[in-house]
N, C-alpha and C positions, 0 to 999 in steps of 0.2 A: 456464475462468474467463471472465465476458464481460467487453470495453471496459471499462465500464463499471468492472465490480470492480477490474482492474488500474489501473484510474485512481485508483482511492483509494487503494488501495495503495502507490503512485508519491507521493500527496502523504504517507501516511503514513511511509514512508522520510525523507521531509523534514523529520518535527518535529511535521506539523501533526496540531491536535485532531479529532474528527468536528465538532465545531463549526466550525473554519477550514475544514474541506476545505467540509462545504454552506454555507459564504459563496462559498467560492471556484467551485464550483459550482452556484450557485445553488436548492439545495435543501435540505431540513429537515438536524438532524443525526441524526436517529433511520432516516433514508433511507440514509442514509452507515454508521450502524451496523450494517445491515441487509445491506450490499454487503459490508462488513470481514467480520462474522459468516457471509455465504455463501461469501465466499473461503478461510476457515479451514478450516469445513467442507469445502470441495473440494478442500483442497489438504492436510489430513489432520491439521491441528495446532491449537492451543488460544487461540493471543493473537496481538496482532499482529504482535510483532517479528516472532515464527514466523514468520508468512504472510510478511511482506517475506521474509524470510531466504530461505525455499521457494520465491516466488515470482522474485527473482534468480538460485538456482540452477538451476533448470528455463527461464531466458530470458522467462518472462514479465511483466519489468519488467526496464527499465536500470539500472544502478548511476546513482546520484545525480549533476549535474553535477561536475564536479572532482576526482573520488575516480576512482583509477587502479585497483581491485578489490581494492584491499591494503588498505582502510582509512584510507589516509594520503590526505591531503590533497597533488595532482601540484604 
């Protein structure tokens, strides 16, 4: 997966739309959709939560500030 994808992925764990993240990034939202849909694909699953989910258990994204791996709020 490159930078890149994992970066969306990162703001996607956090809530945000494709539209938040390319504000937050400075690019289109349909760019953003395009990073999420190849991260899916390479990471062998269908939607987004998937891809977070996949992507935190393989280490290629943090767990979100605050949350101690449990789901609960430290």
């Amino acid at each position: 997966m490159s930078p890149r994808q994992a970066e969306c992925l990162f703001w996607v764990q956090q809530g945000k739309s494709s539209r938040d993240i390319g504000t937050i990034l400075g690019v289109s939202h349909r760019i953003i959709e395009r990073h999420v849909f190849r991260a899916c694909a390479k990471l062998g699953v269908r939607t987004r939560l998937q891809a977070v989910l996949r992507a935190r258990s393989l280490g290629l994204i943090a767990d979100p500030p605050g949350r101690n791996g449990t789901g609960r709020v430290s």
